[in-house]
N, C-alpha and C positions, 0 to 999 in steps of 0.2 A: 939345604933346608927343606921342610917338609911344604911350607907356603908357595917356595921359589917352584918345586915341583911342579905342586898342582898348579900353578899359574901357568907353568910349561904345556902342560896337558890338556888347561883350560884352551888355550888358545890354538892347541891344534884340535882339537873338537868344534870348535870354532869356523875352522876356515873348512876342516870336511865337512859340516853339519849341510843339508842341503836348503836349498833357498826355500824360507815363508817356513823354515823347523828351527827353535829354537831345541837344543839336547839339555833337560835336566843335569845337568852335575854335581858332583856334591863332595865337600871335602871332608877329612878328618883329621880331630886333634887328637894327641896324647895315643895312647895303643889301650885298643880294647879288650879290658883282661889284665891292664893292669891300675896305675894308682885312679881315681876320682879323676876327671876334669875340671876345671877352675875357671870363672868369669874370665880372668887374665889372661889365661892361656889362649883364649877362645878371640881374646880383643888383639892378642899378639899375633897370633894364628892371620888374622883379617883383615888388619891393618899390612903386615907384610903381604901376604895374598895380591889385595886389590892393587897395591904398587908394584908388584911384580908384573901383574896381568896388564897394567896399564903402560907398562915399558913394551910389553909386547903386543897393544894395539890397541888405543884409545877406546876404540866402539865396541871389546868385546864383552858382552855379558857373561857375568862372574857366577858364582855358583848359586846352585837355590837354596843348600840345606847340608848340613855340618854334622857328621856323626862324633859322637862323645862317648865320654866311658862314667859311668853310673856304678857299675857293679856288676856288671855280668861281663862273659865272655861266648866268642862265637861256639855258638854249641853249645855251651855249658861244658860243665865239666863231671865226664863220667868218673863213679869209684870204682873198686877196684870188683864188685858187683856186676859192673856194668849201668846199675843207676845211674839218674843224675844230681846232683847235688844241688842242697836249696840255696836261691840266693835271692838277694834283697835287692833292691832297687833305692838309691839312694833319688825319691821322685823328686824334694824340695832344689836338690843340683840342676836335677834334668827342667825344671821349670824356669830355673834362674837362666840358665843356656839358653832355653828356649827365646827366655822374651829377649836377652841381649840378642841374638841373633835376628830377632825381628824386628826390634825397635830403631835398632844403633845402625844393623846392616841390610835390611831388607832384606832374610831370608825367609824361608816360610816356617822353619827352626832348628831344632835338633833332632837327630836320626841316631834311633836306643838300638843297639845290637842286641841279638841274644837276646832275644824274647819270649822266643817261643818254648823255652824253658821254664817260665813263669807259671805261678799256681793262676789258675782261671779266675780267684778274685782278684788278682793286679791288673787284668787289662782294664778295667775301667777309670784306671788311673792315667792313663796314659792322655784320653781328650782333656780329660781337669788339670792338665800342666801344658796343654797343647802343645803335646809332642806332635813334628810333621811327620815323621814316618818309625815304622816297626819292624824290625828285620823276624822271620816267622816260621824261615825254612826247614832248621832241622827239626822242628815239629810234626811238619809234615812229613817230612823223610821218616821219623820215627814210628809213624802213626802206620804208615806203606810197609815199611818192615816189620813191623810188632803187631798189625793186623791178624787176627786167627782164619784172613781169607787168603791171607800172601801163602804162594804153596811151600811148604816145608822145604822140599828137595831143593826147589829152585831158591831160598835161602840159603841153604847149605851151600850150596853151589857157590855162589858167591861169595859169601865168607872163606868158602876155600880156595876160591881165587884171590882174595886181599892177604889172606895168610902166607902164598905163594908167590905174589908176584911185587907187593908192598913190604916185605919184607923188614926191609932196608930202613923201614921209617915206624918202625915198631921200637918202641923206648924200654928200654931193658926194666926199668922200675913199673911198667903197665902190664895188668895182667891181660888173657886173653879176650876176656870181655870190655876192657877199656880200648884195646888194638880197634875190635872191632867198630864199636860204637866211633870212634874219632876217625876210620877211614872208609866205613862203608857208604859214604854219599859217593864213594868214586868206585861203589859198585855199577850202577847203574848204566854207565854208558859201554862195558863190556856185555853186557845183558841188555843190551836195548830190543834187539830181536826178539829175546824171549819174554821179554816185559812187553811188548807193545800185543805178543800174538798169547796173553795170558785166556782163557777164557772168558765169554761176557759175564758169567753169574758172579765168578772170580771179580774182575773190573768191577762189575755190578757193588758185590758186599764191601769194597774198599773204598769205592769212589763215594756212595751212601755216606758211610764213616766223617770221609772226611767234607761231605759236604754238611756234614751238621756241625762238624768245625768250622769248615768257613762259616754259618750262621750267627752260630756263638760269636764270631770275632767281630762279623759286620757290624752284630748290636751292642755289644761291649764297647769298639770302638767307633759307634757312633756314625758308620760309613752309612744306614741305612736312610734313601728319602736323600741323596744327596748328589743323585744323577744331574737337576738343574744348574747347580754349581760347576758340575762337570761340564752341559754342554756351552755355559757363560762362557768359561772363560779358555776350553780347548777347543781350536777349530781344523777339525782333521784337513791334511794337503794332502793333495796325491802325489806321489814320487815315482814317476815310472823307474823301472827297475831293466836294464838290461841282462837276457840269460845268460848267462857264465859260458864260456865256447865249450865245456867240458858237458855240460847237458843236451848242448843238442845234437840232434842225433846225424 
């Protein structure tokens, strides 16, 4: 069962987490991408959960925050273009989730995948139903690749690496532009070298880009002016860190 799991998982996070760090968690109902989410699902989800995690140790702290399916999927979903396709956000769900999750179980609430697909007048939806968190990444993935400063070649380059070595997970009904858009986030770490050593002007016009994105989002969603809340109620611990025998020298 999906509950029993995460209650498994909860508890071994638990006993690795190190002293005076509590680790965020967060579980999820239903699969995102596919039908709605449901009050019920979300109280069955919870209820098995917390009895799970309490077989497996009275004191340990359950999760903070519960991802749901609303109407999107991770990434969106490219056509056969290569576009992404629009999709709606069913917000009055995502609000009901939210407060059951905070009211009933003390979480902070619901966590919306597939966000970052969204037309720029929906994020200001997302504090008016006090959603806790927004998943945001393949946006920015998109934004680094589809930039007019990312170099051409070293584009190519990549793509022709996913075309050749991803093969295997290319869907016979996806044209070459949907292959791509669905597997180039696992460009990136074949290319780390040459992405890290891109030039500064390069880094410069992309990083620009996308720091007026994170802007937009800060105020949209309301993050801006809200560092005091931060420092309430996180209080950083130091965790000395042993080096790995493999780094030294």
């Amino acid at each position: 069962m999906n509950f029993a799991l995460a209650a498994e998982l909860t508890a071994l996070i638990r006993d690795l987490e190190p002293k005076g760090i509590t680790v965020s968690v967060g579980g999820e109902i239903g699969e995102v991408g596919g039908k709605n989410s449901t009050v019920e699902e979300l109280q069955v989800f919870m209820d098995g959960y917390l009895e799970e995690l309490k077989k497996r140790g009275p004191n340990h702290k359950g999760i903070s925050k519960i991802s749901v399916q609303t109407g999107t999927t991770h990434g969106g979903v490219p056509l056969a273009d290569g576009t992404v396709a629009k999709v709606k956000i069913d917000f009055d769900v995502l609000a009901r989730l939210s407060e059951m999750a905070r009211q009933r179980y003390g979480l902070a609430g619901a966590v919306q995948h597939g966000a970052s697909t969204l037309p720029d007048e929906a994020f200001d939806r997302f504090p008016a139903t006090e959603t806790a968190e927004i998943h945001l990444a393949t946006g920015f993935q998109n934004m680094i690749y589809d930039s007019n400063g990312f170099p051409a070649p070293l584009r190519a380059s990549i793509y022709d690496h996913l075309k050749a070595e991803l093969r295997g997970e290319w869907k016979e009904k996806d044209t070459e532009e949907q292959f791509i858009y669905k597997s180039r986030k696992k460009g990136f770490g074949p290319f780390k070298l040459e992405l890290w050593s891109l030039p500064a002007d390069v880094l410069d016009e992309i990083c620009t880009e996308l720091e007026g994105k994170f802007a937009f989002l800060f105020d949209k969603l309301k993050v801006n002016g809200t560092r005091p809340v931060l420092d309430q109620f996180i209080k950083p611990v130091d965790v000395p860190l042993k080096m790995p025998l493999t780094l030294k020298g």
